[in-house]
C-alpha positions in Angstrom: 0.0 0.0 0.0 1.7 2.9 -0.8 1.4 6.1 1.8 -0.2 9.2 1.6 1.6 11.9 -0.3 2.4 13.9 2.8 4.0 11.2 4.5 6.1 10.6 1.6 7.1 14.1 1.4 7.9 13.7 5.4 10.4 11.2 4.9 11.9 12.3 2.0 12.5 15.8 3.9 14.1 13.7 6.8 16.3 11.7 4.5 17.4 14.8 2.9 18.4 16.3 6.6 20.0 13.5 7.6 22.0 12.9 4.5 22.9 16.9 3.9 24.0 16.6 8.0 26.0 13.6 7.3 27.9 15.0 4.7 28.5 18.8 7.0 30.1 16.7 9.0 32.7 14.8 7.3 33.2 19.0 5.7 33.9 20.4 9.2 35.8 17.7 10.2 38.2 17.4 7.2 38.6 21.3 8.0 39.4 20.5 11.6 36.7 21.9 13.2 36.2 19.1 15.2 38.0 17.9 18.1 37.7 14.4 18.0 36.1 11.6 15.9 33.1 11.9 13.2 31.5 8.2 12.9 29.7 8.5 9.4 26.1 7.3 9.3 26.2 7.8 5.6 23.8 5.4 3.7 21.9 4.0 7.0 19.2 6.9 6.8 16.5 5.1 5.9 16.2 3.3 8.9 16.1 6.1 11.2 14.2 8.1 8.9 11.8 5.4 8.8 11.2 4.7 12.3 11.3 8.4 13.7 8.9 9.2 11.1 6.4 7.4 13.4 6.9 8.4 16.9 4.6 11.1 18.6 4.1 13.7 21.4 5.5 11.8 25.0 7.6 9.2 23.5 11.0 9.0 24.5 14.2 7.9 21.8 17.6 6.7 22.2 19.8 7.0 19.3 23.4 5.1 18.7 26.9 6.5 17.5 25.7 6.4 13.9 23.8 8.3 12.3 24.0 11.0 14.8 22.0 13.5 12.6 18.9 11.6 14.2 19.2 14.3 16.6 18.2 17.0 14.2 14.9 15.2 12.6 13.9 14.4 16.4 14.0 18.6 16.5 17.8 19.7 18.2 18.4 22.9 16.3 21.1 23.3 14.1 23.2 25.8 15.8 23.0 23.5 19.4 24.2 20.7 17.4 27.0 21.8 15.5 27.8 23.7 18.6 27.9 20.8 20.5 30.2 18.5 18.1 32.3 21.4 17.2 32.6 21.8 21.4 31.2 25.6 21.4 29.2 27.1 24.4 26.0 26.8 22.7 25.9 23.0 22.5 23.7 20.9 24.0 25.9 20.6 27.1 28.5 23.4 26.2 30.5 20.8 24.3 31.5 19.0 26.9 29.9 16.1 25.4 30.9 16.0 21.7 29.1 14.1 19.0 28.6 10.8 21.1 26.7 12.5 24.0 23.5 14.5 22.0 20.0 15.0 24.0 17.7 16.7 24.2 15.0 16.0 26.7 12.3 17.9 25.3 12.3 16.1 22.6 11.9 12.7 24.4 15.5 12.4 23.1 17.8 10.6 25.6 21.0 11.1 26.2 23.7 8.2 25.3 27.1 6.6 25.9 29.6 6.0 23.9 30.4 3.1 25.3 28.0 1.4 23.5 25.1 -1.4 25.2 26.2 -0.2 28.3 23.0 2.2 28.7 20.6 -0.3 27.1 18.4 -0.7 30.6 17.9 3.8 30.0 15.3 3.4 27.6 13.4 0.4 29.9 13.4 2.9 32.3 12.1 5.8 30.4 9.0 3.0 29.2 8.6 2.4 33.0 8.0 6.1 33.4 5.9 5.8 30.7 3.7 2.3 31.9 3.8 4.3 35.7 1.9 7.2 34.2 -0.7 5.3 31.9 0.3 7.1 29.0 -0.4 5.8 25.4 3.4 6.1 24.6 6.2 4.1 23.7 10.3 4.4 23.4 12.5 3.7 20.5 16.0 2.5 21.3 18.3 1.8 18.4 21.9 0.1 18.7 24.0 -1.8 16.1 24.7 -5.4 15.2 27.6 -5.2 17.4 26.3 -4.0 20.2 23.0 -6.3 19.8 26.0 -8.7 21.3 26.4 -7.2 24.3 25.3 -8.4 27.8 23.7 -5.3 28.9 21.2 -5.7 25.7 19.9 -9.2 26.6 19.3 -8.1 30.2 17.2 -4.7 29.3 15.3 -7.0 27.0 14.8 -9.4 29.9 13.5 -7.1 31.7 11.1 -5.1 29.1 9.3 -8.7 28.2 9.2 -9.8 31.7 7.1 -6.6 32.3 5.6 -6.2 29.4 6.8 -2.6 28.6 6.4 -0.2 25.6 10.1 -0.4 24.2 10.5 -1.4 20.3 14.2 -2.5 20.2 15.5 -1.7 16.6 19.1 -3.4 14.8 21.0 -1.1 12.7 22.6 -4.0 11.2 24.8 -2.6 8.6 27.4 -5.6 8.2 30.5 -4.2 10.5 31.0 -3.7 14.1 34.3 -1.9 13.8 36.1 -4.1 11.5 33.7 -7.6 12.6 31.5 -8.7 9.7 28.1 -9.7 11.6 28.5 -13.1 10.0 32.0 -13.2 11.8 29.7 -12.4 15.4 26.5 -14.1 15.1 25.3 -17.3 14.6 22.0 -16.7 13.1 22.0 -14.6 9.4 19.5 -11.9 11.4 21.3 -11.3 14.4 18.8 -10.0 16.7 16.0 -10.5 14.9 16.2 -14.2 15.5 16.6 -14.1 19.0 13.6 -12.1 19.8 11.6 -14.6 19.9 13.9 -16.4 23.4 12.2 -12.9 24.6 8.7 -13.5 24.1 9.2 -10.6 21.4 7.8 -10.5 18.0 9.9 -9.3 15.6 10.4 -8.2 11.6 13.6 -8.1 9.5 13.4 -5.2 6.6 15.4 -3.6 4.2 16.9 -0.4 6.0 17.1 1.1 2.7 13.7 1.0 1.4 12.4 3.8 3.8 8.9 3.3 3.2 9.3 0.0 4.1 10.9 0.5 7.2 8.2 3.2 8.3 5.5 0.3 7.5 6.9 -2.2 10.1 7.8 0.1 12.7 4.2 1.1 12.6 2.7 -2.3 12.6 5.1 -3.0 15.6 4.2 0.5 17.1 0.7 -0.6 16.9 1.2 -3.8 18.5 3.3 -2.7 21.8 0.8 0.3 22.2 -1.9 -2.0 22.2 -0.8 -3.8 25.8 1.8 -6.1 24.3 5.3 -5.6 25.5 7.9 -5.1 23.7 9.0 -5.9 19.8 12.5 -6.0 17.8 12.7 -4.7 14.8 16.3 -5.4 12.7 17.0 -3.0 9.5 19.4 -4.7 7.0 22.0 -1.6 5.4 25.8 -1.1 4.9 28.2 1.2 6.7 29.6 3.3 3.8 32.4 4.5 4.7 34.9 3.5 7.5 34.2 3.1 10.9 35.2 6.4 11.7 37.1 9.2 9.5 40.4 7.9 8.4 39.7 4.4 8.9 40.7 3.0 6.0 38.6 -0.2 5.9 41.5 -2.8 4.9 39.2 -5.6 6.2 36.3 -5.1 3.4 36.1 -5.9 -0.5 35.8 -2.3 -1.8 34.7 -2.8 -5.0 31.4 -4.8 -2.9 31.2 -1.0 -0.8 31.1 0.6 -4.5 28.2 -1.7 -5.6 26.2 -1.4 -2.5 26.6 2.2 -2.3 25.4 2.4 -6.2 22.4 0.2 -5.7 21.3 0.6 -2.1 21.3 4.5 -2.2 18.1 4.6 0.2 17.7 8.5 -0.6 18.6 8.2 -4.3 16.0 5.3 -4.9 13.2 7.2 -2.9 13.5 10.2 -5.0 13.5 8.1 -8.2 10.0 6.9 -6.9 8.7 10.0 -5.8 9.4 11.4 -9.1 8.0 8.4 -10.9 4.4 9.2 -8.6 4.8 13.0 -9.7 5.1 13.8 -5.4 7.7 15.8 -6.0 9.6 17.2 -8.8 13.4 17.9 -9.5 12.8 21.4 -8.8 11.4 20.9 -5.8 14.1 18.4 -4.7 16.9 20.6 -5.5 15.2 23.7 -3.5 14.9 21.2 -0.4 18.7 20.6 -0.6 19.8 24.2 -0.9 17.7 25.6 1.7 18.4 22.8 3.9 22.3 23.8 3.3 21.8 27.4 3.5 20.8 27.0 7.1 23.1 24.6 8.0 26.0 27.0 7.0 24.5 29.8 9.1 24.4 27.7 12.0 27.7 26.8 11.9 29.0 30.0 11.4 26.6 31.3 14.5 28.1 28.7 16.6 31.8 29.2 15.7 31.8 32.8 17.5 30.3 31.3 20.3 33.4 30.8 22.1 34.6 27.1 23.9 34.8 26.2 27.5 37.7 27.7 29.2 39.5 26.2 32.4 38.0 27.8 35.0 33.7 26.0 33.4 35.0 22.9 32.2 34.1 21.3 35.0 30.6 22.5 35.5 27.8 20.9 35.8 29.4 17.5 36.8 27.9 18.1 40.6 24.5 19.1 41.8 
């Protein structure tokens, strides 16, 4: 069934963010504005796109390392988050942080380590705050195929399906964990997708290119743990485009199999082909999208460059009450 025009347009806006963001910040940092790593989420758009595209009012999100432009569809304003990765005053926590500590509460965006599965029982939480109040929400919590290895991740989902809370649990399974092929770490072909069900959890395995595809499932798993049932997995199938983080230079991957993947498995490229085909939107359009979109990206970042950085005497604040 294909979705209503405005929800087409939706996603396609959020792919376009989320790609345009990516790309600012491999820019910024090859122009060493950026003190520390960028960890490209290039490619694996469509899965966030997807599944954000269905959350509402109340419901609370935990992103990973990758893409970390999620924060800007889920509403962080531009200037707070370059400010934040570029570590200027004006960042979400002054840049003390940097790109693997975004949030922004208001939101219903939590915060995140960058250790990564070590916070997985954070979102359980958050969905016992939720089940607590008797609202009609839920929480998203996404993590890689790596990390679906991790301890920490089996005992949050322990706890979630014990109690029945309203947590979807979604894979970002784009082939690596570093330099680890998934088939290298997991037994099963889908590798959390076929444990769910030691869980008591349904779960569905998609393309996490086909962005209409991946909004479809997340919303027939939405559907499902809003309705009283506990808790769902949902694993999105991609590829990690470029290295692991910038400068990596991926010695442990065919690239002429990166080069084909990224040709076929464009997920923002093969959405605008079909919204084109549909007449949703036209070239025009699409290009005026892009430019406006990079337009205000470059004013943010030149807002939050004169912002100034912590100095000696504030680094330290805020770490105590």
């Amino acid at each position: 069934m294909q979705l209503e025009k405005e929800v087409q347009k939706k996603l396609h806006q959020g792919l376009v963010e989320m790609r345009m963001t990516e790309e600012k910040l491999i820019e910024i940092y090859a122009a060493g504005k950026v003190p520390g790593h960028i960890h490209s989420g290039m490619g694996q758009e469509g899965t966030y796109v997807g599944v954000l595209s269905t959350r509402q009012p109340g419901d609370y999100v935990k992103i990973a390392h990758r893409p970390v432009s999620a924060s800007v569809v889920m509403g962080m304003p531009l200037k707070e988050f370059f400010g934040e990765i570029m570590a200027k005053n004006c960042g979400n926590s002054g840049g003390r942080g940097g790109i693997n500590h975004t949030g922004r509460l208001q939101d219903g965006m939590l915060g995140f380590s960058a250790t990564l599965g070590c916070d997985a029982a954070v979102p359980v939480g958050a969905a016992m705050t939720i089940d607590l109040e008797g609202r009609n929400n839920m929480v998203y919590t996404f993590f890689g195929d790596g990390t679906s290895n991790r301890g920490p991740v089996y005992e949050a989902m322990v706890l979630a399906s014990d109690w029945k809370l309203p947590v979807l649990f979604v894979c970002e399974n784009n082939g690596f964990a570093i330099s680890t092929p998934t088939e290298y770490s997991s037994a099963v072909p889908n590798v959390l997708a076929d444990k769910a069900a030691g869980f008591g959890m349904p779960s569905e395995v998609v393309d996490g290119t086909d962005v209409e595809a991946v909004y479809a499932a997340a919303m027939r798993l939405r559907e499902y743990i809003l309705a009283g049932n506990g808790p769902a997995v949902l694993e999105c199938k991609s590829y990690r485009w470029r290295g692991h983080f910038e400068g990596d230079q991926c010695a442990y991957r065919d690239n002429s199999v990166a080069a084909r993947r990224i040709a076929e498995k464009d997920c923002l490229k093969n959405f605008e082909a079909k919204l084109l085909e549909r007449g949703v939107l036209s070239e025009a359009e699409m290009a005026e999208r892009k430019t406006a979109y990079n337009a205000a990206m470059d004013q943010a970042i030149a807002e939050a460059e004169v912002t100034g950085e912590m100095t000696p005497e504030t680094l330290f604040d805020y770490l105590y009450v």
